[in-house]
Structures are given as structure tokens and as C-alpha cells.
C-alpha positions, -999 to +999 in steps of 0.1 A: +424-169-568+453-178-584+461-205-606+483-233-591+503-233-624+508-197-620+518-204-584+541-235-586+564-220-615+562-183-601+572-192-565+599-163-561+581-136-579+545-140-565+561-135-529+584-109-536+551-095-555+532-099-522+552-083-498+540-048-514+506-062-500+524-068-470+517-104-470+540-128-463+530-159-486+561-185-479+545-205-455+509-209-478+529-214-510+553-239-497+523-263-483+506-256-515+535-266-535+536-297-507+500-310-507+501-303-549+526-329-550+510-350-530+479-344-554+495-354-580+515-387-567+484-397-554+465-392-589+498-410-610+496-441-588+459-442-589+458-442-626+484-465-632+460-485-606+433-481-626+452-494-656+463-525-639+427-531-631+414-528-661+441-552-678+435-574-646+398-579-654+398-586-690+428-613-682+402-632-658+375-640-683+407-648-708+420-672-678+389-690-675+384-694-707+415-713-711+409-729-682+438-717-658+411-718-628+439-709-604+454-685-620+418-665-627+415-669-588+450-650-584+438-623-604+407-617-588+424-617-555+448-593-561+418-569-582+401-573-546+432-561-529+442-529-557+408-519-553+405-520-517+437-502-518+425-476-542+395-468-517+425-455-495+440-439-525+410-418-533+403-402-498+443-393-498+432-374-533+402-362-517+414-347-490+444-332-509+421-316-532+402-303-509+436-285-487+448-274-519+414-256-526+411-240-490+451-228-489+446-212-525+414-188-520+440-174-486+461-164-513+457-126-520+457-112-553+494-100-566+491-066-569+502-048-602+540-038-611+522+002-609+508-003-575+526+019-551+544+011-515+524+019-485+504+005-455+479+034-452+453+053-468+479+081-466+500+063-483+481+066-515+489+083-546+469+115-559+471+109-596+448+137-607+423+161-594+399+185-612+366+206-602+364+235-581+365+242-545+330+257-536+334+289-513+307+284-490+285+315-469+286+322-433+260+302-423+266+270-440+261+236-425+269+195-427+244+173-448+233+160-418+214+197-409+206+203-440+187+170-443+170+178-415+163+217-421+146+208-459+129+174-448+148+157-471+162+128-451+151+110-412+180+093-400+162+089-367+127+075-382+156+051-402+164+040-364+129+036-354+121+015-379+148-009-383+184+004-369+212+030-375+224+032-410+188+029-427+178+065-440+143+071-450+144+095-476+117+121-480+101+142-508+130+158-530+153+138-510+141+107-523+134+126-554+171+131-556+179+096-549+159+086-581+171+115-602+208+102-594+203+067-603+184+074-634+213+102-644+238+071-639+223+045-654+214+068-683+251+078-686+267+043-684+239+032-714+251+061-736+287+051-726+274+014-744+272-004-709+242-030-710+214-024-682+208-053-661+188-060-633+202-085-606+189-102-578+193-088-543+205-116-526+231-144-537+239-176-527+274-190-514+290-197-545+285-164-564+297-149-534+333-173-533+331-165-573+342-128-565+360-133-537+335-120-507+332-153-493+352-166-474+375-133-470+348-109-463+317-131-446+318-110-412+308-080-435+278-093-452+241-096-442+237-138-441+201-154-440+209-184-422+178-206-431+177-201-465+222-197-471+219-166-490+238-131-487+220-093-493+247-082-519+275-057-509+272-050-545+257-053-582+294-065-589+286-097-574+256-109-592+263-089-626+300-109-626+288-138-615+261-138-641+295-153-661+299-181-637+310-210-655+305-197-688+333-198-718+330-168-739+342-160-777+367-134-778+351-114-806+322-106-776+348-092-757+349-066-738+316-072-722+302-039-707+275-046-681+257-017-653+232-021-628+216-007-603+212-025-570+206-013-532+239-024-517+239-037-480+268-039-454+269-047-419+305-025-416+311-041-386+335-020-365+326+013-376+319+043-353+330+078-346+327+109-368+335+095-401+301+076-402+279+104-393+247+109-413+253+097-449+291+089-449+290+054-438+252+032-439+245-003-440+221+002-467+225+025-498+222+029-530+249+024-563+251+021-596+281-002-607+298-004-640+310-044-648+336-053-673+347-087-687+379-085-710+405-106-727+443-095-706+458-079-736+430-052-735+417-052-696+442-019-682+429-003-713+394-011-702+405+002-666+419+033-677+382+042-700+363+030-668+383+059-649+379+082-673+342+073-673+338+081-640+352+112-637+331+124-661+302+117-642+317+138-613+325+164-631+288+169-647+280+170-609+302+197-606+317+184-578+358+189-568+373+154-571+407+135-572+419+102-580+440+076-561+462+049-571+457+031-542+490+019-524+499-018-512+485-019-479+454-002-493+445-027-523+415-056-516+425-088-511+410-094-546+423-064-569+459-060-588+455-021-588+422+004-577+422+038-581+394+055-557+376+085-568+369+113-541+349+143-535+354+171-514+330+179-488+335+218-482+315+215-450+331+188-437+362+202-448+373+165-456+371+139-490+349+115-494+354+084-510+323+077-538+341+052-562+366+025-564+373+011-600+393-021-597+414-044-622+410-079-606+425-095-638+423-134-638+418-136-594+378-134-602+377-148-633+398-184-621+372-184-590+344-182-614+357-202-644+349-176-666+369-182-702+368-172-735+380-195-765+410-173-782+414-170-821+434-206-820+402-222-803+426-225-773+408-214-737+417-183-719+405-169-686+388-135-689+401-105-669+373-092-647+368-053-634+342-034-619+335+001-606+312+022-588+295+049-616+289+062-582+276+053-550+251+076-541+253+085-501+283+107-505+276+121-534+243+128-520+261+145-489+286+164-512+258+179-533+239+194-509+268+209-484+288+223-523+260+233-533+243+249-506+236+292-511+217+313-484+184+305-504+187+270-504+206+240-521+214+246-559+210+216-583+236+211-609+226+216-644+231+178-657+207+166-631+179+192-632+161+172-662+164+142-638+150+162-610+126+183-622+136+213-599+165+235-598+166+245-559+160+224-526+144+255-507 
């Protein structure tokens, strides 16, 4: 979220800044400035309170001692009465705190000055594009055939045994699944990225610490008796992981990857778009995790991008990038830039990565800081990526890569796979 410092002397600019989000932020600001001020008048008289008392209580003993009875009876009277008072005092603070901290996380992220206008996907920006366009035989299908006509993946034993969205993967389909993650994780090591391996499920405040909760609760998988959320994820355990931490700034940047099954209920989604692999509620990713210092973090962003697209490329798949417009940025990030892949059978992109600057939003949530040269503390930038998400790669591969004799495994991958063909 954003800092109430950042807030209370930026009033002008951080609206203006959020209309390109398309979020009109008077009405949250104002009452923040309003209960802040209340905050704070409530805290000044409660410390000068305090003050009073404590001079109040060492006056009695010094009253009896010189034996002004009455007068030590006064005093106490009137400690009763300030502290009484202060009871008041402190649920007024309480309760201030507690607004303050509820109208601040509905508070979007300010996007960056580079971030375009827009309100729609279409209103994003191609910044690049590379790979090329596959020309594909007479006979060639969607993934979703070509699943089924190698073995390679059940959607319908997926429904059988728990619900749509849950592929069971099969022979050199699940073969292919472990020959991706291994190629990524592989990659993001020699790129001097740390492995880790995180926990599947989080509780409540990891998932406030990056910003799911409360924004995107409807979305995620809840266990009820025990309060803990499946991850959308690795980004939220690997960043949380620096939850309340402070840092030294000659550690940073820290470089983290993992590999996690990811798990989303994407409530609300039908049609088309979400046939066979292009939209589950459980898959596969490999993420890429970043905390940085804000002098260096869009110099981090910019090697994360240029990370990624290597990866695509050694898939040899057609891709381009996005800066993603206004209406298109999460709630969280100043400025994403999605990767895509075509899908020649489709005839349509697919979305496999987003790499996102969230400088300070995270890091404020999380108290994550890092003690600058001057022993002063800073908060860390935060950023994460997907170093990719495998169900639409998956689905590009085979449909780009499918020939008359059977599906053609890209060179990079083969060690990974041990076969060259699906036939």
C-alpha cells in the first residue's frame, strides 16, 4: 500500500496519477487525510496526558510526605479522572488506527509516469515482438486434439476426479511438464536466481503482505478451518519470505525462483478462451522474485524482461511484449509488461508471463527494509515474474510445433525431455 506520508504531502499528484488507473481516489484520500488527523490529535493529547500523569503521581508521594494530606487527595482525584478519561482516549486512537489501516490497503498502486492510457486489453502497447510464425499443414489441430490423439493429457478423467480445470497429465505429457519446469528452473539458476522451495498454502497475512488479500480473496482457494489460502503463486510465499525483515543494501538485489503448482478458482470464467489448457484452476509455474533498493528496481525490471524472453525464444516460440495500459495494470503493480505467444492453431496470443514492478506497494504491506549506506531505513522495491507458466506454453508447443508425423520438440528442451518427437 502506500505510505500515509507519501499520501498526505502528495494529495494532488497521487490522484491525478490515479485517474490513468481509472480510479477516482478523492473521496478515500480526503477521509484518510481526516481520520489521520484525528490519529494524531488523539495521540498529542494522550501523550501530553500521559505526561501530566506521570508528574501527577510522583507529586502525591512528595505531598504526603510533606504532609499536604488534602492536597495529595486532589491529585489522586484528578489522576482517577485523566485516566478514566484516557480509557476514552485510547479507543478514539484505536479505532482511528484501525479506519486508517482499512481505507489505505483500498488504495491502488500509482501506476508509473511510462504506463500508457487505456481501459482495455486492446489498449495495450506492443513494445517488441520476435520469433517466427510457424506455417502449419492441412491437417493441423488445437492442443486440445492433439492431447487427446497422443495420450498426452485427460481433461475429462481431470473432471472425474475432482472438477474442470484439473488436467491429468499422461506419459510424455507429464514428461513434458517436468522437462519444462526443470528447463526453467535450470535457466533462472544460471541466470544467478536462488532456488527455493515454498509452501503450498499461506496464511492471511502473507497473503495481505502482497496484496491478494483483501483485493483478490473471491479468487483464491480458502480452507476455512484451518485460515489458510492454496497460493495463486510462488510470488506470494517467496516475497513474503521477507516479511518483516530489514535488509543491508550491499545484499541487494535479492534474486529468488521457485517452482510451485499455482491454484485459482477464476471465478467467472467461461466461453472459448478457457478451453483445454488456456485457462485451469490448477497449473504449474515457475516464478522469478526480486527484492531491490528504488534507485536500481526498473533496471532490475527491464533484465527480468529480457530474461524472459530468452526463455521464449529457446522455445522457439513467436512472442511479443506489452506495456500494459492503465485500465489493464493490477491493483498492486506501477507498470507490467505481459509476454505472449502465438498460438497458430488458435490463430490467437496467449498470455504466458507477466513481469511486474510493484516498487514500495508490497514492500510497505510487508515491512520489508533495508538499512542504506547512512544506517538510515529504506523500503525495498519488490518485483516478480512468471519465467513462464507452463499451460500455455504447453498448448503453444504442441499446436507450433506440430508436422504430419507428429509434434517436434525444440532443441533446448530435448536434453530435458529425452525425446525429440511426440508421435
Amino acid at each position: 500500500m502506500l505510505t500515509l506520508k507519501v499520501i498526505t504531502e502528495n494529495r494532488e499528484d497521487i490522484i491525478k496519477r490515479l485517474t490513468k488507473k481509472h480510479f477516482d481516489a478523492t473521496a478515500l484520500i480526503d477521509r484518510i487525510i481526516e481520520v489521520d488527523k484525528t490519529r494524531r490529535g488523539t495521540q498529542n493529547i494522550l501523550d501530553a496526558n500521559l505526561a501530566e500523569l506521570n508528574t501527577l503521581s510522583k507529586s502525591i508521594g512528595m505531598l504526603m510526605k510533606g504532609g499536604q494530606k488534602e492536597e495529595a487527595e486532589a491529585a489522586r482525584a484528578k489522576v482517577a479522572t485523566m485516566k478514566e478519561g484516557n480509557k476514552s482516549l485510547e479507543e478514539t486512537l484505536k479505532n482511528a488506527e484501525t479506519e486508517l489501516r482499512d481505507l489505505l490497503v483500498l488504495i491502488p498502486n500509482v501506476p508509473h509516469e511510462s504506463v500508457p492510457e487505456g481501459r482495455v486489453a486492446e489498449d495495450n502497447v506492443c513494445e517488441k515482438t520476435g520469433g517466427e510464425f510457424p506455417t502449419l499443414h492441412a491437417d493441423a489441430v488445437p492442443h486440445w486434439d492433439l492431447a487427446k490423439k497422443y495420450d498426452l493429457i485427460d481433461f475429462e478423467l481431470g473432471v472425474k476426479i475432482t472438477g474442470a480445470g484439473f488436467p491429468v497429465y499422461k506419459g510424455k505429457g507429464a514428461r513434458l511438464q517436468r522437462a519444462l519446469v526443470n528447463f526453467f528452473l535450470d535457466n533462472a539458476r544460471e541466470a544467478g536466481y536462488l532456488e527455493v522451495q515454498p509452501p503450498y498454502m499461506v496464511n492471511a497475512d502473507s497473503g495481505y503482505g502482497t496484496g491478494q488479500l483483501p483485493d483478490k480473496e473471491g479468487q483464491m482457494y480458502h480452507s476455512t478451518l484451518d485460515d489458510l489460502y492454496l497460493i495463486p503463486t510462488a510470488e506470494v510465499p517467496v516475497t513474503n519470505m521477507y516479511r518483516d525483515v530489514i535488509l543491508n543494501e550491499q545484499d541487494l538485489p535479492i534474486k529468488n525462483t521457485a517452482y510451485s503448482a499455482c491454484f485459482r478458482r477464476e471465478a467467472g470464467s467461461y466461453g472459448k478462451d478457457v478451453r483445454g489448457l488456456n485457462r485451469l484452476h490448477q497449473f504449474d509455474k515457475v516464478e522469478i522474485v526480486r527484492i531491490d533498493k528504488a534507485e536500481h528496481s526498473y533496471e532490475s525490471l527491464q533484465e527480468m524482461v529480457d530474461y524472459v524472453q530468452t526463455l521464449i525464444e529457446k522455445l522457439e516460440l513467436p512472442w511479443r511484449i506489452l506495456r500494459l495500459c492503465g485500465g489493464d495494470v493490477s491493483f498492486t503493480s506501477a507498470l507490467t509488461f505481459d509476454f505472449e505467444v502465438y498460438s497458430a492453431a488458435q490463430e490467437r496470443w496467449l498470455e504466458v508471463s507477466s513481469v511486474s514492478n510493484f516498487e514500495s506497494y508490497q514492500a510497505n504491506r510487508l515491512k520489508c527494509r533495508y538499512r542504506d549506506a547512512d544506517k538510515k531505513m529504506q523500503l525495498c522495491h519488490t518485483l516478480n515474474g512468471s519465467a513462464l507458466a507452463l499451460p500455455r506454453i504447453v498448448a503453444a508447443l504442441l499446436e507450433n510445433h506440430q508436422t504430419p508425423e507428429g509434434i517436434r520438440i525444440p532443441k533446448a528442451l530435448i536434453p530435458y525431455t529425452g525425446f525429440d518427437m511426440i508421435d
